[in-house]
BAKOLBA-431316 format. One record per residue: x, y, z of N, C-alpha, C in turn. Coordinates in Angstrom, 2 decimals. Example, Ala and Ser with C-alpha at 12.3 -4.5 7.8 and 13.67 -1.06 7.14 Angstrom:
BEGIN
n_X,n_Y,n_Z,ca_X,ca_Y,ca_Z,c_X,c_Y,c_Z
13.19,-5.69,7.80,12.30,-4.50,7.80,13.20,-3.30,7.80
12.85,-2.25,7.08,13.67,-1.06,7.14,12.90,0.03,7.87
REM end
This chain:
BEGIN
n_X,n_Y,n_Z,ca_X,ca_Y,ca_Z,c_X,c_Y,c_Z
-25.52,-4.21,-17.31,-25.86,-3.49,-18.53,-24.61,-3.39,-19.41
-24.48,-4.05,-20.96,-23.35,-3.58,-21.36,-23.64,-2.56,-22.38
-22.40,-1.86,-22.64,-22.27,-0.53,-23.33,-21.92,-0.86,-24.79
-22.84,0.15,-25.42,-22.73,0.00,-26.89,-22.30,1.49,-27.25
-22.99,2.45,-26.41,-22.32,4.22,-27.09,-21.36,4.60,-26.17
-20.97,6.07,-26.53,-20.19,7.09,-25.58,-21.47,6.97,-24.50
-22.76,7.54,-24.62,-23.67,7.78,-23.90,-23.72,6.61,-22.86
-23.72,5.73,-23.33,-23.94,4.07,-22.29,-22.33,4.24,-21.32
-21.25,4.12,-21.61,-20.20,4.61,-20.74,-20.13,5.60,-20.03
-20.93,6.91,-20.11,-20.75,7.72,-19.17,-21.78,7.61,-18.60
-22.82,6.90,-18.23,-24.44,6.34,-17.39,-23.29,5.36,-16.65
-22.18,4.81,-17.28,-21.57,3.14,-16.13,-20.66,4.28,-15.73
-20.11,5.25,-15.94,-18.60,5.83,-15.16,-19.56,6.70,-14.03
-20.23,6.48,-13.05,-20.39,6.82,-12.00,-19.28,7.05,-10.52
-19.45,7.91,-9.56,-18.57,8.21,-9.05,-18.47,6.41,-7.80
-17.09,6.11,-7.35,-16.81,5.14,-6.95,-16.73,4.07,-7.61
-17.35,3.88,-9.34,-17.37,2.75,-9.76,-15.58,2.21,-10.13
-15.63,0.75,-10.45,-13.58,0.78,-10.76,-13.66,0.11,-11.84
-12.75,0.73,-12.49,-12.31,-0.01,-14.13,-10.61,0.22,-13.80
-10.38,-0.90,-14.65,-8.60,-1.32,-15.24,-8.62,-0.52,-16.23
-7.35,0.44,-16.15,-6.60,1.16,-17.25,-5.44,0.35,-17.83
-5.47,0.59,-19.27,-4.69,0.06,-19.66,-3.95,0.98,-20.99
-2.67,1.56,-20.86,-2.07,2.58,-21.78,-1.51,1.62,-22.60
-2.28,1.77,-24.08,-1.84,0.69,-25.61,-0.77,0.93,-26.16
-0.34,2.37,-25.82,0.83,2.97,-26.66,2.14,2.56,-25.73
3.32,2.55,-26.90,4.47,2.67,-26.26,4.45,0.94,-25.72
4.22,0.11,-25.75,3.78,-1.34,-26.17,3.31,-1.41,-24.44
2.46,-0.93,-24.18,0.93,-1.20,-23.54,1.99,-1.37,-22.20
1.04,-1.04,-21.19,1.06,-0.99,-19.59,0.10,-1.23,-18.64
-0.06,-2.05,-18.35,-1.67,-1.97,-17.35,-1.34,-1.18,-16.40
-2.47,-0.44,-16.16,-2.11,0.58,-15.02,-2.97,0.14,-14.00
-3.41,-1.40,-13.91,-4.37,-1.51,-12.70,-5.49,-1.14,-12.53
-6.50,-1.23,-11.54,-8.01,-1.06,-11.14,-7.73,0.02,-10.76
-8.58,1.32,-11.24,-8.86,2.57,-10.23,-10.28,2.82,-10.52
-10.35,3.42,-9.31,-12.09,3.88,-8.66,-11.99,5.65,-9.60
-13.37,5.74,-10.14,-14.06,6.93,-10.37,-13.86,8.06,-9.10
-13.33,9.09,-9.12,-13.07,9.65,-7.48,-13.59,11.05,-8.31
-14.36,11.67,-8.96,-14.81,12.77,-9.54,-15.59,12.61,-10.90
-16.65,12.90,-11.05,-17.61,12.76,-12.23,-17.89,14.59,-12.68
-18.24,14.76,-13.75,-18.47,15.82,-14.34,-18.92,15.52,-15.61
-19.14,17.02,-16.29,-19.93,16.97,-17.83,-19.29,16.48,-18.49
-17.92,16.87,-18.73,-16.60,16.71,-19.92,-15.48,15.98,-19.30
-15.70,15.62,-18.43,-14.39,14.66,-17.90,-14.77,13.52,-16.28
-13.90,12.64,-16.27,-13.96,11.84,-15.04,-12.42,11.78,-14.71
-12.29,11.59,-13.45,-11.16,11.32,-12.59,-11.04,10.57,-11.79
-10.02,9.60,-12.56,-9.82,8.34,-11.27,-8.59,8.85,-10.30
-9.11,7.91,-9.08,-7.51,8.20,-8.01,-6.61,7.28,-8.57
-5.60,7.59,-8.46,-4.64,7.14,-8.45,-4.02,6.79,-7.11
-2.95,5.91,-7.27,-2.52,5.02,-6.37,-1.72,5.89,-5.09
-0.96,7.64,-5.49,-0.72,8.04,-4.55,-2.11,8.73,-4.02
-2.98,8.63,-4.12,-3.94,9.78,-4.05,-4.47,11.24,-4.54
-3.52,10.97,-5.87,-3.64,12.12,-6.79,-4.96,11.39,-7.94
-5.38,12.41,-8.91,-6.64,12.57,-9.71,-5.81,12.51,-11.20
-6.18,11.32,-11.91,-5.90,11.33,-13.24,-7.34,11.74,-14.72
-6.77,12.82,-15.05,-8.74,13.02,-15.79,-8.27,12.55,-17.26
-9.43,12.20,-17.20,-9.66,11.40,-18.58,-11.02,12.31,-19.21
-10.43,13.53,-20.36,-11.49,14.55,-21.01,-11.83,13.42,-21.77
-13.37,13.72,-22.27,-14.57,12.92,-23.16,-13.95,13.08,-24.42
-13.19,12.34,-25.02,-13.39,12.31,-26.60,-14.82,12.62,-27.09
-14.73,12.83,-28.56,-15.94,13.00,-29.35,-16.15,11.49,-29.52
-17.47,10.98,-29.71,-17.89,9.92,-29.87,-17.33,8.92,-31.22
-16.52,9.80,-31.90,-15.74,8.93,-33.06,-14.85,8.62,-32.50
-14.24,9.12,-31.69,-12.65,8.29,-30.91,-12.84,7.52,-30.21
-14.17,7.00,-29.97,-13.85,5.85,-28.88,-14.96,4.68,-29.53
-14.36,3.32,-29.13,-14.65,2.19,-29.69,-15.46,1.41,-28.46
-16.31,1.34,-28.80,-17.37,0.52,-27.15,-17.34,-0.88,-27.76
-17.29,-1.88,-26.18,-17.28,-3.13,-26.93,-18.69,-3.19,-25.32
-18.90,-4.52,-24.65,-19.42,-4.87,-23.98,-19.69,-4.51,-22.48
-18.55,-4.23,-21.99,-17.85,-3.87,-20.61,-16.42,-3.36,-20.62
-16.10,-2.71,-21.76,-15.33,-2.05,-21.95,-14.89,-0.82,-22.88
-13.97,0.27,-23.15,-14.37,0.88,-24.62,-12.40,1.61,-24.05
-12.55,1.83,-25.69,-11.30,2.27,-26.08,-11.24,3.58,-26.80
-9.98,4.43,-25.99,-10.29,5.52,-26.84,-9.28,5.76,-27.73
-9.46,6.72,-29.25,-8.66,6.51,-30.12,-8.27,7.95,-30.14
-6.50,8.25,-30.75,-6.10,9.70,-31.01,-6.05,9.28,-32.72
-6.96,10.02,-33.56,-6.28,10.18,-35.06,-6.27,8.32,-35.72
-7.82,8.02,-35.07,-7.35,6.85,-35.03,-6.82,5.36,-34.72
-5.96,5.70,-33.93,-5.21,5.03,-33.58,-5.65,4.45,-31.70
-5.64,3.26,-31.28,-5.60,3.06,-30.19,-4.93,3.38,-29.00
-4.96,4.08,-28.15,-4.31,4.70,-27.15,-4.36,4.54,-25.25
-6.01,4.23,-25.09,-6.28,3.98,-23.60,-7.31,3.19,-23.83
-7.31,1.94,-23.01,-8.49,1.15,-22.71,-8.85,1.06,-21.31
-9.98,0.73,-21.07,-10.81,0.95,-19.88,-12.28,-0.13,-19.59
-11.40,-0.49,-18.65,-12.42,-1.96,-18.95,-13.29,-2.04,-17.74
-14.44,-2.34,-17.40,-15.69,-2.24,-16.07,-15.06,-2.97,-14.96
-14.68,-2.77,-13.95,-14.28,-3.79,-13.09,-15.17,-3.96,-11.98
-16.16,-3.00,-11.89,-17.05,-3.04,-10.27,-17.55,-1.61,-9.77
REM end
């Protein structure tokens, strides 16, 4: 299924699913595949690589840019975290 809204991305961010982070700012970093390890209303949390919880709160549906199997979220604009479907 690919994603066209906010709504269609949070139906794919189910708990265990894995997407590649990727931080745009500061001239971009892949942060690798992490698994969904906590789902909720207003936020998801992937594990991280020591076994700590990184949350990612829901932008409003204007900050984020959906493409197919992936979506990007924006501050003021501007591109900041991408998050792409991996499994």
């Amino acid at each position: 299924m690919s994603m066209k809204t906010l709504a269609d991305v949070k139906r794919k961010m189910t708990l265990g699913s894995k997407w590649r982070c990727v931080r745009l700012f500061e001239g971009g970093k892949d942060l690798g595949v992490r698994e969904v390890g906590k789902v909720q209303g207003n936020a998801v949390a992937f594990l991280k690589p020591d076994g700590k919880l990184s949350w990612l709160w829901w932008p409003k549906a204007k900050d984020v840019q959906v493409e197919e199997n992936a979506f990007t979220v924006l501050q003021n604009g501007v591109p900041k975290l991408k998050y792409i479907y991996a499994g």
